[in-house]
PASE-597897 format. One record per residue (C-alpha): residue in one letter; x, y, z. Coordinates in pm, whole numbers, padded with zeros to 5 digits, always signed. Example, Ala and Ser with C-alpha at 12.3 -4.5 7.8 and 13.67 -1.06 7.14 Angstrom:
2
A, +01230, -00450, +00780
S, +01367, -00106, +00714
This chain:
253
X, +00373, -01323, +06211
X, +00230, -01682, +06237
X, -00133, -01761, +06201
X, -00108, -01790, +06588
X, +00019, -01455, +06597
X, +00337, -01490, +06732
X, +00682, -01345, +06562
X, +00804, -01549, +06314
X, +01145, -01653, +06437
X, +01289, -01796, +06153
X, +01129, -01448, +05922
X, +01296, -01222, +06235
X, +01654, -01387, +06176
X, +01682, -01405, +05826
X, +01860, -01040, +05858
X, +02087, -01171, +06089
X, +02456, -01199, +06082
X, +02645, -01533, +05952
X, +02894, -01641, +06217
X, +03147, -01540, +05888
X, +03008, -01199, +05937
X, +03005, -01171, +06334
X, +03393, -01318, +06287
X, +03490, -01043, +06066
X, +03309, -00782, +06315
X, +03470, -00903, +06585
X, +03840, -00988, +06442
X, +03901, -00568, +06444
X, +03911, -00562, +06836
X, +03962, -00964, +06885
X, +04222, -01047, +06645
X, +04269, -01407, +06755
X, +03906, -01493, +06759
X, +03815, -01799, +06498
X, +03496, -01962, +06395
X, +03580, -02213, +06640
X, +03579, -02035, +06921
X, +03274, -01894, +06861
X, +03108, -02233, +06816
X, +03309, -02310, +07126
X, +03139, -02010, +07306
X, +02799, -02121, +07171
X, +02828, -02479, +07278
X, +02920, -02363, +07636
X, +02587, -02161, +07649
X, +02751, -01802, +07639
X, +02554, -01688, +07326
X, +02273, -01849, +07162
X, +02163, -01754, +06807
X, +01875, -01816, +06592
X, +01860, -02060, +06337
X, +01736, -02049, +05954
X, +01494, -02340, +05824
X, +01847, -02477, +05687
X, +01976, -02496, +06009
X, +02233, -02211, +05949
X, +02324, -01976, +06231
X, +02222, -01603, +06225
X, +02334, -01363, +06472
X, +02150, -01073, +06598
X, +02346, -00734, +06682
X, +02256, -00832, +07110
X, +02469, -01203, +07045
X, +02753, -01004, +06880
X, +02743, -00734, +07180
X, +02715, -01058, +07412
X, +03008, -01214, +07210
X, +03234, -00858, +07267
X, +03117, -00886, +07627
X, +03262, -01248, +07694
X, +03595, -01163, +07501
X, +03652, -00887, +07691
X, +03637, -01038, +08005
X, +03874, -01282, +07891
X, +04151, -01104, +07776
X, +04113, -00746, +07953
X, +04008, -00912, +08336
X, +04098, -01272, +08299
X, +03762, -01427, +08406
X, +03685, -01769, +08376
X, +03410, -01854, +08125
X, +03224, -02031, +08479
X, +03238, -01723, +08619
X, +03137, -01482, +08307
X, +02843, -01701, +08214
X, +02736, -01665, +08569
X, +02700, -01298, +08569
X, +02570, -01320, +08172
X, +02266, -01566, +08342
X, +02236, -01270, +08580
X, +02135, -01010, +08288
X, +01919, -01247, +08167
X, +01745, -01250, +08443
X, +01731, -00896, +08450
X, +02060, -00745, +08610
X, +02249, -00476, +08480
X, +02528, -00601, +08265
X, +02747, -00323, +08263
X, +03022, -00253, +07996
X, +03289, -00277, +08247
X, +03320, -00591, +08360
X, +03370, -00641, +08737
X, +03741, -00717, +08799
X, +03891, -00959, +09023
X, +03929, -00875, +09400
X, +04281, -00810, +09347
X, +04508, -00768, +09025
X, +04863, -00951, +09067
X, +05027, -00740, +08813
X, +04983, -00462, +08576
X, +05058, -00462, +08233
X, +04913, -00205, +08020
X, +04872, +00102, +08288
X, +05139, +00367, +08200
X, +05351, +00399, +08563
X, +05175, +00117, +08667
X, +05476, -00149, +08808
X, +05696, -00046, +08486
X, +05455, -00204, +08236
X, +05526, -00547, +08363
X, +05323, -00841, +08275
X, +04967, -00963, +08398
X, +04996, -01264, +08506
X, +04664, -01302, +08304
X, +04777, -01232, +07968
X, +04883, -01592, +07831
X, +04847, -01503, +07472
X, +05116, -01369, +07231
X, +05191, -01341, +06864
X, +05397, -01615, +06826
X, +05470, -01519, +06460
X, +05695, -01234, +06620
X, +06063, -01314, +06626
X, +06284, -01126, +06827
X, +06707, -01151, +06795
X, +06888, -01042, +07132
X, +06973, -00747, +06975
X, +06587, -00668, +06988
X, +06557, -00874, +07317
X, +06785, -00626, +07503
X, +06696, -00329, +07321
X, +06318, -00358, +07426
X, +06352, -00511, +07776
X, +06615, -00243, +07860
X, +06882, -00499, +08009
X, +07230, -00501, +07845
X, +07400, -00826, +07671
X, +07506, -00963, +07991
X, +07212, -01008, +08216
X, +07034, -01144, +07910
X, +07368, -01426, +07921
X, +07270, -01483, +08251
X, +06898, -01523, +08166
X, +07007, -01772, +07935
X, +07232, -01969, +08166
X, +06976, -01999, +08409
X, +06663, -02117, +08185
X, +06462, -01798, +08242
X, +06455, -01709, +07839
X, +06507, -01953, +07558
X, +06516, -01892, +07232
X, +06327, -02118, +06992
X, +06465, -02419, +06750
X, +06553, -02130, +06493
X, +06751, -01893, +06728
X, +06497, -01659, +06828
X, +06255, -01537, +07139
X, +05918, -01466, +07125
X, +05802, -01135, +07312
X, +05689, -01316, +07648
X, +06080, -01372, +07700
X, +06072, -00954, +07695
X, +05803, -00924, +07959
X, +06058, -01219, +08166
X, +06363, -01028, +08125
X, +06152, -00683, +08223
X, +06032, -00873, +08530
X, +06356, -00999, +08639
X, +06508, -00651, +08621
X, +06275, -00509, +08838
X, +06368, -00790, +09049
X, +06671, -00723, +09033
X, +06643, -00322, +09238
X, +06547, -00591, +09554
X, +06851, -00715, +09523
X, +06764, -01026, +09382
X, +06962, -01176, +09121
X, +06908, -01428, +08798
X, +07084, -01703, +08987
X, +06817, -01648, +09297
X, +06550, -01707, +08993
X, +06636, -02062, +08899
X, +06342, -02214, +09123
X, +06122, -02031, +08932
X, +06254, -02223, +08646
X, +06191, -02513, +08783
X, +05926, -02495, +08940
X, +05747, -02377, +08616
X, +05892, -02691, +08416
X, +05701, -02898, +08680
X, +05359, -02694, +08583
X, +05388, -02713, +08257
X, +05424, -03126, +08272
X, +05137, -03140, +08479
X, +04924, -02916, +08256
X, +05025, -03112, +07926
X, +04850, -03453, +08060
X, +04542, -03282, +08114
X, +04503, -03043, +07833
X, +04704, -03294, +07521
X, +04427, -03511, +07510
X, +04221, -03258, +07441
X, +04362, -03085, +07171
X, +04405, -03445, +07018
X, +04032, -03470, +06971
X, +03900, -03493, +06615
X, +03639, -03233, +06594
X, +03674, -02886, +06426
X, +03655, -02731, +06792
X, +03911, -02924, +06996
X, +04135, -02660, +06918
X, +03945, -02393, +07093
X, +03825, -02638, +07392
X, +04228, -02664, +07458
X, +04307, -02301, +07445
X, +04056, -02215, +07708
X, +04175, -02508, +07899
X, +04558, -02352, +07857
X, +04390, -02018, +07935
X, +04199, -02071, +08264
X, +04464, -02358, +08397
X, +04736, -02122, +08326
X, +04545, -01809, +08519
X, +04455, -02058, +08823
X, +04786, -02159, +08843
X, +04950, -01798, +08882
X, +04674, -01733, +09142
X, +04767, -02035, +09361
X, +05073, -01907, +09343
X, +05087, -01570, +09447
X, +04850, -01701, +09719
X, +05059, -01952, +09859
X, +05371, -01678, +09822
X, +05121, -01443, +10049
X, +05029, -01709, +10298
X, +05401, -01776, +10343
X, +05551, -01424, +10397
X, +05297, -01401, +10564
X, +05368, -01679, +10820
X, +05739, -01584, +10815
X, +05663, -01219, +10896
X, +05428, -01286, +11181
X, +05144, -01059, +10964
């Protein structure tokens, strides 16, 4: 206590966690969390930890629990960061903040939920171990297709294998999607505006977020994969909304 009587902050947080320590807590359920995103997190007002005299950080167990909170809602419901420090604000002010986080009004796809659309991809989940490399022996093998839809996936742009020869796993969840396309009666050759149309995204998104990941500082990293994240999870939602609106109009519904 201070002569004042009030708590000592700086005495109160000298137990605390490092942000090394909160990393290596968190890295067991979070594997691709860094110390950059952390700071990233704490410089966008999600968590807010103590400080020592020497200016070092010290978390308490509530900003870890706050940290888990935030991550979650990332990769499990797809929030935006806007929309999770909203409803963070909210338990500060003395809401509930309950351990399952609110999802969105409606899911576009299922990925993890056995008999749930054939574990096919969320159109949320824009992270992948890139490290994996997958021949098309493993390609068809896991995606369930045979050698020659996966030629036609090639010859119309809807999986590519990298510089080396190989495909990462999204071009299994592509392959798994177009064969459930496929019992519509829609074909490969049907998919190429996809293709396209996707190539057209993806220049648009690289002006905005290649400047940032250009910047200097230790953090730019993690400033451009939320950028990636929540550009890349608005754009699948305009999408599937302007599909809606459109069947929609066609259908008279």
């Amino acid at each position: 206590m201070t002569a004042a009587g009030r708590p000592d902050r700086d005495a109160s947080q000298r137990d605390g966690l490092s942000i090394g320590a909160v990393l290596a807590q968190l890295r067991g359920d979070f594997p691709d969390v860094t110390i950059s995103k952390i700071r990233f997190l704490e410089a966008e007002g999600l968590v807010q930890p103590g400080r020592t005299p020497s200016g070092y950080r010290q978390f308490a167990p509530a900003d870890v629990e706050r940290l888990r909170f935030v991550l979650s809602a990332q990769r499990d419901h797809y929030l935006p960061l806007k929309v999770i420090k909203e409803q963070l604000d909210a338990a500060d002010q003395g809401a509930a903040l309950s351990a399952e986080v609110p999802k969105p009004p409606r899911k576009l796809v299922s990925l993890d939920t056995p008999g749930e659309n054939g574990g096919l991809p969320s159109p949320g989940d824009f992270e992948c171990d890139r490290e994996i490399r997958l021949t098309e022996e493993d390609l068809v093998r896991q995606a369930g297709i045979d050698a020659a839809t996966l030629a036609e996936l090639r010859q119309y742009g809807l999986v590519r294998p990298g510089a080396a020869g190989f495909f990462d796993p999204d071009a299994v969840l592509v392959a798994k999607t177009v064969k459930a396309m496929t019992e519509f009666g829609i074909e490969p050759r049907h998919l190429r505006a996809f293709r396209a149309a996707a190539d057209r995204e993806v220049g648009l998104l690289e002006q905005i977020v290649t400047p940032v990941y250009r910047h200097r500082d230790e953090d730019a990293q993690a400033r451009g994969d939320e950028v990636v994240r929540e550009l890349a999870a608005l754009t699948v939602a305009l999408h599937t909304l302007l599909v809606k609106a459109g069947i929609r109009a066609v259908t008279g519904g």
